[in-house]
C-alpha positions in Angstrom: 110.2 76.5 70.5 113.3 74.3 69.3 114.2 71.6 71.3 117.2 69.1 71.1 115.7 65.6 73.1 117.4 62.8 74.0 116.0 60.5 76.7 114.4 62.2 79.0 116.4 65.4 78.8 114.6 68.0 76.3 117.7 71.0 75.4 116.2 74.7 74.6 118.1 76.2 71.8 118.2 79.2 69.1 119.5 80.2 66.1 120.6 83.0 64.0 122.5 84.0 61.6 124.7 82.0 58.3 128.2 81.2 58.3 130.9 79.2 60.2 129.0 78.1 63.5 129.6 79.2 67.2 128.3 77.6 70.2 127.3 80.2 72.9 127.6 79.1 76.2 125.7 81.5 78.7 126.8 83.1 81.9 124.6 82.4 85.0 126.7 79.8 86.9 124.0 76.5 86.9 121.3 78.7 85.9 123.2 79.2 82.4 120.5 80.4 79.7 120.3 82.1 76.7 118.3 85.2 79.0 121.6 86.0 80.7 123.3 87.2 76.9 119.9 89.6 76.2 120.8 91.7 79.5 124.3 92.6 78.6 125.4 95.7 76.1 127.3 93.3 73.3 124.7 90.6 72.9 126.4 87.2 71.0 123.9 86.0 69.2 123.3 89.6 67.4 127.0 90.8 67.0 128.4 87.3 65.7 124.9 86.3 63.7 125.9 88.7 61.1 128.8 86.2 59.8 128.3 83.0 61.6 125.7 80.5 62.6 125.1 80.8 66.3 123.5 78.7 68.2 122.5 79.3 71.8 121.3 76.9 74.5 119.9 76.9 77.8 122.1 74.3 79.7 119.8 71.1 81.4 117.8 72.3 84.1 118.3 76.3 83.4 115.8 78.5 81.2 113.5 76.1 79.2 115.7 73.0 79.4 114.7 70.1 81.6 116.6 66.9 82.5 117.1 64.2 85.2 118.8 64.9 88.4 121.4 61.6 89.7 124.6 61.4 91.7 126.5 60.5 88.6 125.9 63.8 86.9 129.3 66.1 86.1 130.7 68.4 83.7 131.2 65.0 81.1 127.4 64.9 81.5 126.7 69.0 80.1 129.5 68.1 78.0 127.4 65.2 76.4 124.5 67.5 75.8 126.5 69.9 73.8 127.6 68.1 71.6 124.6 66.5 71.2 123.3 69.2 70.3 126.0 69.9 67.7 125.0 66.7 66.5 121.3 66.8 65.8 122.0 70.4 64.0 124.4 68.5 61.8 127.4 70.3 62.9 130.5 69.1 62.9 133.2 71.8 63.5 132.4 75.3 65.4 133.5 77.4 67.4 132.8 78.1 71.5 132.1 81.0 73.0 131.4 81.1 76.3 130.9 83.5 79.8 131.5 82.6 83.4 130.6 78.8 83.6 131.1 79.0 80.1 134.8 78.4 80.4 134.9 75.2 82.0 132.4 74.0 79.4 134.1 75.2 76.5 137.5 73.6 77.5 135.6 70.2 78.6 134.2 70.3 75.0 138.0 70.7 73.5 139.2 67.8 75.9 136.1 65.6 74.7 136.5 66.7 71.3 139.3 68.5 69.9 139.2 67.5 66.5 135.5 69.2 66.4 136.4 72.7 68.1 138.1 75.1 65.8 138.5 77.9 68.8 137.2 79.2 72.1 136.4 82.3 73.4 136.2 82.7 77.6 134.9 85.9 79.1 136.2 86.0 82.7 136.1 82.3 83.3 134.8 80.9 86.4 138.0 79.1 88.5 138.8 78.0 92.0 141.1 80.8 93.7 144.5 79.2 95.5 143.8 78.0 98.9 140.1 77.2 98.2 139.5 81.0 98.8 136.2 80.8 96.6 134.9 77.4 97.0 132.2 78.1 99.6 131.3 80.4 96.7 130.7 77.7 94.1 128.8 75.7 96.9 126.4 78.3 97.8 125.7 79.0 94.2 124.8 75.4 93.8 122.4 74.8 96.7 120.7 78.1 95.6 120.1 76.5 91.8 119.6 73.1 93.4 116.8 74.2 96.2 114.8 75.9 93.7 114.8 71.9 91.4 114.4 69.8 94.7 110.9 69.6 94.7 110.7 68.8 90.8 112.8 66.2 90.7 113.1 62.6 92.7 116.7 63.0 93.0 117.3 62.5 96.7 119.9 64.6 99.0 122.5 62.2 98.8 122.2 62.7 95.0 122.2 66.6 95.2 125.7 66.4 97.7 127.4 63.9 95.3 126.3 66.1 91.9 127.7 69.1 93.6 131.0 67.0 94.8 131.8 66.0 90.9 131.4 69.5 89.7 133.2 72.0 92.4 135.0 69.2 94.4 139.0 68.5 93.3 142.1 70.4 93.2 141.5 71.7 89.2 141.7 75.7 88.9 138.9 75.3 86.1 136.9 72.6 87.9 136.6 70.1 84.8 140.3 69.9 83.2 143.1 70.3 85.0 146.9 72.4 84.5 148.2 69.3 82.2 145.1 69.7 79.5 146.0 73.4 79.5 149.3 73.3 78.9 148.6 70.7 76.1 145.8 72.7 74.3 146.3 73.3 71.0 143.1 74.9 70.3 143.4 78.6 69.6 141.9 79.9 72.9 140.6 84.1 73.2 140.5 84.8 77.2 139.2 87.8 78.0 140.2 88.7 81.8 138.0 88.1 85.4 138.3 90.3 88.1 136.0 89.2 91.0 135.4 86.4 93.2 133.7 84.1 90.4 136.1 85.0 87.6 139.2 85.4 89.3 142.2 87.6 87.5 144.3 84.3 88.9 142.2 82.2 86.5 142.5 83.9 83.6 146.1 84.9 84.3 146.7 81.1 84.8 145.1 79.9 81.6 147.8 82.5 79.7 150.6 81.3 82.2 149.9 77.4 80.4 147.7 77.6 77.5 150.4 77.8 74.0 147.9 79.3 71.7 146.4 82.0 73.0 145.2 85.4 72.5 144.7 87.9 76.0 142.2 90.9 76.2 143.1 92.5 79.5 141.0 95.9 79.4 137.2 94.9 78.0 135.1 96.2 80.7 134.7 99.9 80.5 133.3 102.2 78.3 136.4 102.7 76.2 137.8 99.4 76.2 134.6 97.5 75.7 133.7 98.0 71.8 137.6 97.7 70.3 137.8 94.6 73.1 134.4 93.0 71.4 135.7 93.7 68.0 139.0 91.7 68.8 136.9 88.9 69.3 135.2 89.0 66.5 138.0 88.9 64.5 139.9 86.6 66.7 136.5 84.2 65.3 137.0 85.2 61.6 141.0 84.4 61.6 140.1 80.4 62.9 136.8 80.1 60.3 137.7 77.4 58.5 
């Protein structure tokens, strides 16, 4: 099994396919992990492998991935690990693609590194509703992950409550970056649209509301919609390859 280390974290990852390179980042809130992209109908890492290099990872502390738990951890700190990641393969320039949690990620890794992302692709990005109508949401999805690591790791409570603070705490609709970075983005972005209490419509409507280069998919869901949707994408990758 392929592993990216560094310290004592220890990244699962795989591999597929020749070309430009994408990063996938999987759905599954905290539990983010390759798994989550072999249950769905249009499966990444087989649709893109046939013209790109994709790489998939589980993120620290989901799937086979394993890291330290501290009060200081935050979105900067899954940030570090992907591009470390990108690093130890050799890679300088790719693409993102990511689901659910995968939207935050993929726009901390454009804030971190802009120079290094060539586009991003968000299905139904996770975001924090107006008036704090999901946060509870975010919380309880947390504890869940976090209760089933307590009694693996030394981190203490305080630890836990802090970790949870720096990632769903704050004002930002996308958690990690905030309206300002939007509006600046320069990075072609793909958003393909939420619709439930996760992936709010009002965060992907935002993201088109502020973001300058940007491509919308609406309708991707349903039967009908979902291949010529997918296939947008797909050539939404091929048109920023370079």
């Amino acid at each position: 099994m392929p592993y990216f280390e560094q310290d004592t974290t220890r990244i699962y990852f795989e591999e597929a396919g020749a070309g430009f390179p994408i990063l996938l980042i999987a759905p599954g809130g905290m539990k983010s992990a390759i798994s989550f992209w072999r249950g769905m109908s249009w499966n990444p890492l087989d649709a893109l492998s046939a013209n790109h290099r994709v790489i998939a990872m589980d993120q620290r502390n989901a799937g086979a991935s394993t890291a330290p738990v501290s009060a200081s951890d935050s979105w900067s700190t899954y940030t570090q690990d992907q591009l470390g990641l990108m690093d130890h393969l050799g890679i300088d320039k790719f693409h993102v693609v990511g689901m659910c949690i995968g939207g935050p990620y993929a726009m901390g890794l454009i804030e971190a590194a802009p120079e290094r992302v060539a586009s991003a692709v968000l299905f139904q990005s996770i975001g924090l509703m107006a008036n704090d109508a999901n946060r509870e949401a975010f919380y309880d999805m947390f504890d869940g992950w976090a209760n089933e690591l307590k009694s693996s790791t030394t981190a203490t409570d305080t630890d836990w409550q802090q970790f949870r603070s720096n990632m769903y705490d704050g004002d930002n609709f996308l958690f990690n970056v905030g309206d300002d970075f939007v509006r600046s983005c320069q990075t072609p972005l793909c958003v393909l649209e939420g619709n439930d209490l996760y992936h709010p419509q009002e965060t992907s409507q935002k993201i088109r509301e502020l973001a300058p280069n940007l491509h919308y998919i609406e309708y991707w869901k349903d039967a009908t919609a979902h291949g010529p949707a997918m296939a947008e994408v797909e050539t939404f990758l091929e048109r920023y390859s370079r």
